[in-house]
N, C-alpha and C positions, 0 to 999 in steps of 0.2 A: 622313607622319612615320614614321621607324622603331619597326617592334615595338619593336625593345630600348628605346630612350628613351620610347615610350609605357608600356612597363614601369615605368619611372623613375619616371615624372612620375605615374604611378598611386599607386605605392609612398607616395612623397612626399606627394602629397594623402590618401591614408588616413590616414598618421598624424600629421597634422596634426589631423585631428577627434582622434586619439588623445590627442593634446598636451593637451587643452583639460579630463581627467580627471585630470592629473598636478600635484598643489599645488602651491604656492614652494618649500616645504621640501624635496622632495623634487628637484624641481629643481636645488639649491641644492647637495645629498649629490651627484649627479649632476655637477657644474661640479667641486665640487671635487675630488671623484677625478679629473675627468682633467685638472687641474691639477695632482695627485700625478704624475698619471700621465704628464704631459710630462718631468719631472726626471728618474721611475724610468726611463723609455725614452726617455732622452735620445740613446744610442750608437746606438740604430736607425734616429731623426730625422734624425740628423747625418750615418748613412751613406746615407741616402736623396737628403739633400740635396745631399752631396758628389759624387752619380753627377749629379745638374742641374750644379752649379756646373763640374764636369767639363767641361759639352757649350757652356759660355760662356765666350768671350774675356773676362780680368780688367777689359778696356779699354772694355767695353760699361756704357753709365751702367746700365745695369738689375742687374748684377753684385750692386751691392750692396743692393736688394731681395732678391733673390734667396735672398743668405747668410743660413743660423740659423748661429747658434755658440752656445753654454753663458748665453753672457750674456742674446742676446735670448729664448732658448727659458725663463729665469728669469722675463725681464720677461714676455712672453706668459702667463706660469702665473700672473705675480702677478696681470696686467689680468684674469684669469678668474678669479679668485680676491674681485678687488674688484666684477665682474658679480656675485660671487653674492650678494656683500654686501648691495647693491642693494637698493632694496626695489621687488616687482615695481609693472611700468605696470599693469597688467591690474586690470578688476574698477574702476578709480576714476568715479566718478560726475562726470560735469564738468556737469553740468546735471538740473537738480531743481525740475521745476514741475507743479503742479496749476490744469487749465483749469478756465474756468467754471462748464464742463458736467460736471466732477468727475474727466474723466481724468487719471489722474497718469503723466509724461513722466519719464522721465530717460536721459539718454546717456552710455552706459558705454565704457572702454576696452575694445577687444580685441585680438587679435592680426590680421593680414593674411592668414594662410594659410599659402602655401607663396614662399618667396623665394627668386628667382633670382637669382643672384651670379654677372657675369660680369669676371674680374680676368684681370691677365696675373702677370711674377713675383714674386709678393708671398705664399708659403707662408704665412707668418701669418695671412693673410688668412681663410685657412679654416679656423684659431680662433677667431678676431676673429667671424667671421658666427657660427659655430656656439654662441658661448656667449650671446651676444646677442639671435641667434633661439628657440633654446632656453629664453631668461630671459624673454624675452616669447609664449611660443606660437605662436611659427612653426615650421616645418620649413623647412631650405633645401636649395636646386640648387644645386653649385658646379660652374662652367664655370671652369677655370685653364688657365693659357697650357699650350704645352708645354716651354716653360721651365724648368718649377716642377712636372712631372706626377710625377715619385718621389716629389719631400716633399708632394703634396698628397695622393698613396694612401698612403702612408705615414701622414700624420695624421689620414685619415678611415678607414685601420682601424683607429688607436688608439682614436680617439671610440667606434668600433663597438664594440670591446673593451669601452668602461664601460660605455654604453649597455646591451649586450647580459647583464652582471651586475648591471644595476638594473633586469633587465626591462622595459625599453624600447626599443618599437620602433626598429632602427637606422637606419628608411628617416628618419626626422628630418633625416637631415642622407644628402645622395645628392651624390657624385662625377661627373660626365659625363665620357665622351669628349674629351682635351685635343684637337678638331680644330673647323676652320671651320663643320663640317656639325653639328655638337652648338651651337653658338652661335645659329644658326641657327632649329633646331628650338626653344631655348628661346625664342626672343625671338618663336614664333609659337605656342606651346603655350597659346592661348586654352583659359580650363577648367580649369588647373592651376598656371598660374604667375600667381599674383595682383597680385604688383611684381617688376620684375627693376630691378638696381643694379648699372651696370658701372663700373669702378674702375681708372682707368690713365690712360694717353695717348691724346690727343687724335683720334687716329684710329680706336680701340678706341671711344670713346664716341661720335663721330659716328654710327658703323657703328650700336651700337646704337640711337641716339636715331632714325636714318631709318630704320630698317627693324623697328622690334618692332611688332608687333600686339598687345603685352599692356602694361600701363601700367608705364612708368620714371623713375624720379624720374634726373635727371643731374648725374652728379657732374662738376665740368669739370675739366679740365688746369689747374695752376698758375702762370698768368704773375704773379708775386708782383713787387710795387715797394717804395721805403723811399724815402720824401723827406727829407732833412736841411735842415731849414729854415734860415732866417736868424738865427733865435734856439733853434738847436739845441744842445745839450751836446756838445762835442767828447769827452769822457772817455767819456760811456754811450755815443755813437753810433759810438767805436770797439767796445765790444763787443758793440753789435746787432746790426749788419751782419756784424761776423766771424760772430757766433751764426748770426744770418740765411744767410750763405751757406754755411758750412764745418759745419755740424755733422754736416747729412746731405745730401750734394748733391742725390742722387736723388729725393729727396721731393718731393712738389707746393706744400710750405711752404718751399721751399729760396728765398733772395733772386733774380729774374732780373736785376733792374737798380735800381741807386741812381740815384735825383733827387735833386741836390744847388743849393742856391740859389746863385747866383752871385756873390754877396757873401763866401761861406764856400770862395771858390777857392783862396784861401791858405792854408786848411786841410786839402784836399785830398788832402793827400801823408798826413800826419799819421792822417786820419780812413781811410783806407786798407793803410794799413799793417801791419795784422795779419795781413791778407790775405798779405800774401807767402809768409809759415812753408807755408801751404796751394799756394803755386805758382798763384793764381786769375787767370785770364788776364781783363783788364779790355777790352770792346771800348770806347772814351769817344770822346764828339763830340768838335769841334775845342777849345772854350774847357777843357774836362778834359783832354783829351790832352797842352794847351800846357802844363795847371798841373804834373799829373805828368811829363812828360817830363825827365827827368833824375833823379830821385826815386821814381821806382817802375822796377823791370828792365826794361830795355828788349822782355826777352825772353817779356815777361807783360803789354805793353802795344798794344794793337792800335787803330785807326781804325775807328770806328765805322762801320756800314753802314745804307741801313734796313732789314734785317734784321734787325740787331742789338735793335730792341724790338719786342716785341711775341712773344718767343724763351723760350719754356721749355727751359734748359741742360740740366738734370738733369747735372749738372757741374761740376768746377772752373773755372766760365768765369761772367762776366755781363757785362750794358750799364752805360754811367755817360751820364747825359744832365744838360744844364746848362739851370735857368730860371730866370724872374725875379721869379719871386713865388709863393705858395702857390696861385695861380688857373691858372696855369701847369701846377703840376705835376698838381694834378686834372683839367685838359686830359689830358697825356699818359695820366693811369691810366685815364681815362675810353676815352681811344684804343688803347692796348695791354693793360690790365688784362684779365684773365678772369676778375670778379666771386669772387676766393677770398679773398685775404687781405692787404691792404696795410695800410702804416706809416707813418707821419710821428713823425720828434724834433723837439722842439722845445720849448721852456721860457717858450712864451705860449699862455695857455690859450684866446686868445680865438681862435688860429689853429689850434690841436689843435680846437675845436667844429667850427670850418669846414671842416675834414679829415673830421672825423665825419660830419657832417651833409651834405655834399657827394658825398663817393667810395661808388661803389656796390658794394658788396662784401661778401661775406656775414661776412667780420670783417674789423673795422677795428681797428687798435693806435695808441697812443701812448705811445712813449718804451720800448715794449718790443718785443723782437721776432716774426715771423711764426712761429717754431721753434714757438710753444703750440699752433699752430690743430692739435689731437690730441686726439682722445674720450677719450683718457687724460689728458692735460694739464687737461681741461675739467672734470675729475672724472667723470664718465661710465664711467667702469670701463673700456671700448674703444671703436670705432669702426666704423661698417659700411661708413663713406665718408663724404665730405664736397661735400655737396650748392653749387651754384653755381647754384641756380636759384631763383624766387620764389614759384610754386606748391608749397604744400605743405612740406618738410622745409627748412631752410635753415643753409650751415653742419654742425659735425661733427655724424653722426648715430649715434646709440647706441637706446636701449629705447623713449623716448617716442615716438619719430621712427617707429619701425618698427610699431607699432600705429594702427590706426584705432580708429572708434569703432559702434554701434548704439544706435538708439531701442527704450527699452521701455517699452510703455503698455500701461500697467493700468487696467481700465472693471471696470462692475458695469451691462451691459444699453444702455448709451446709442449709441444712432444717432444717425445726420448730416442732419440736414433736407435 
């Protein structure tokens, strides 16, 4: 391992026990200055970010991760702003019992340690973990692409900045290396990285899930679906799917493909249609293709592949596949799904249960769309990542999520036969 990142990862675990001396309150003074402090040093964020955005083609889906502007570096200060609100995980007693023998047990929250966060272009990202680690008693590693290395030294010297006038250690929150060889080191830094959380695409999170030596909760890529049932609402299930797929393409909640029941083919054009404004290129099997042909632009309508499911876009683009019953379409999710976030409309409750109860995914919706699954949206204040796995975290993770737990028992003289 390299001196320098053994430096690091030193750093990072000292003050981490350091963290565990610092109350809510003060934590709280702490979040919010540098929530001030994203607005007041907005021009420096933005020209940090504009030297990344600089070095990416418009054309690349990750573009718009990538971008802060005025608007999100608001919402970012407000999601920090509602972390502090919070009332901390730490310190709760989830378990409160006295044995026979008179020991008394109870199992308290605490924090993990130090957290390694490995993400690609997602600048926010390294507010997102910081205010969240910070609110629960962690320190974190942050590993960012080199995408995104301007605005992410950029905003972990601002952090340092407040940090450093509330007398707090700034190793709390530690920058790595934007290279392969830093990603590496974290994911083997047995000793100092307690959980590491990689955050991106599909190949970013394999890499880490096979190769770390230190434990990872994994967050998976989003192949997101939306079934329109047979007795689905044509009115709301045009604005899901727009929502669903047009709001923010690149996101892991963005729609990949509509299931649509085959009975509801003549609605088809209709339930599609909002889509166009967006230019969203539709790949559809043969019985969707026949409905829209002539009725959606030719020039935005393509022939589905099998490729075509199973395809996280991050794009103006998604699949349209045609079934014959709600048993059908949980076939497909169950076959292409990546356990994130699917949908079914529909206006019979007894086939929304069956949807529920059926599709395996760490949120399920009905009659609304995939857009919420956000530690924001959840009420969570923000998001550290959003877990696809069944061990442990599941779905968006925020403060509970990031803390474990310890046994403390208290005797007066008693041995163990």
């Amino acid at each position: 391992m390299e001196l320098q990142l053994i430096d690091i990862f030193e750093r990072a675990k000292a003050a981490s026990r350091e963290l565990a001396l610092i109350d809510d309150q003060r934590k709280n003074e702490v979040l919010l200055d540098v929530a001030d402090a994203i607005l007041t040093h907005k021009d420096q964020l933005l020209e940090a970010n504009a030297r990344d955005l600089a070095r990416m083609e418009r054309s690349n889906p990750l573009y718009d991760r990538l971008l802060l502007d005025e608007k999100r570096l608001a919402g970012i200060a407000g999601d920090m702003r509602h972390v502090a609100a919070l009332p901390s995980p730490l310190g709760k007693t989830l378990i409160d019992k006295t044995l026979d023998n008179g020991l008394h047990l109870r199992r308290v929250s605490v924090p993990f340690g130090v957290i390694g966060m490995v993400y690609e272009a997602r600048p926010n990202v390294s507010f997102d973990v910081f205010s969240l680690c910070f609110k629960c008693g962690n320190a974190c590693v942050l590993k960012g692409g080199r995408d995104a290395d301007d605005s992410n030294k950029a905003i972990v010297q601002l952090i340092h900045e407040v940090l450093e006038a509330h007398h707090v250690n700034p190793s709390v929150v530690e920058l790595l290396p934007a290279t392969h060889e830093a990603t590496g080191e974290m994911l083997n830094a047995v000793g100092y990285i307690d959980l590491c959380i990689p955050r991106g695409g599909k190949r970013l999170i394999d890499f880490v899930r096979d190769n770390a030596r230190v434990p990872v909760v994994e967050t998976g890529a989003g192949v997101v679906n939306t079934y329109f049932d047979v007795e689905g609402d044509l009115s709301i299930g045009r604005l899901i799917i727009n929502n669903a797929k047009t709001r923010r393409v690149s996101v892991c909640n963005a729609l990949d493909c509509l299931i649509v029941h085959q009975a509801r083919l003549d609605d088809l054009a209709e339930l599609c249609e909002p889509l166009i404004k967006s230019n969203v290129i539709i790949h559809a099997d043969e019985p969707a293709y026949t409905a829209l042909s002539g009725k959606y632009p030719d020039t935005l309508l393509r022939h589905a592949t099998p490729e075509s499911f199973g395809t996280e876009f991050m794009d103006y683009a998604m699949a349209l596949r045609t079934v014959s019953s709600v048993e059908e379409a949980i076939q497909h999710i169950s076959q292409y799904g990546s356990g994130h976030s699917e949908c079914i409309i529909t206006e019979n409750p007894q086939t929304a249960a069956t949807f529920e109860a059926q599709v395996d995914a760490a949120c399920v919706y009905v009659n609304a769309p995939t857009s919420f699954t956000d530690g924001a949206q959840f009420g969570m204040g923000a998001e550290i990542g959003i877990s696809t796995q069944k061990l442990g975290p599941r779905g968006p993770m925020a403060l509970e999520e990031i803390t474990t737990y310890k046994w403390l028992i208290e005797g007066h003289g008693q041995v163990r036969s």
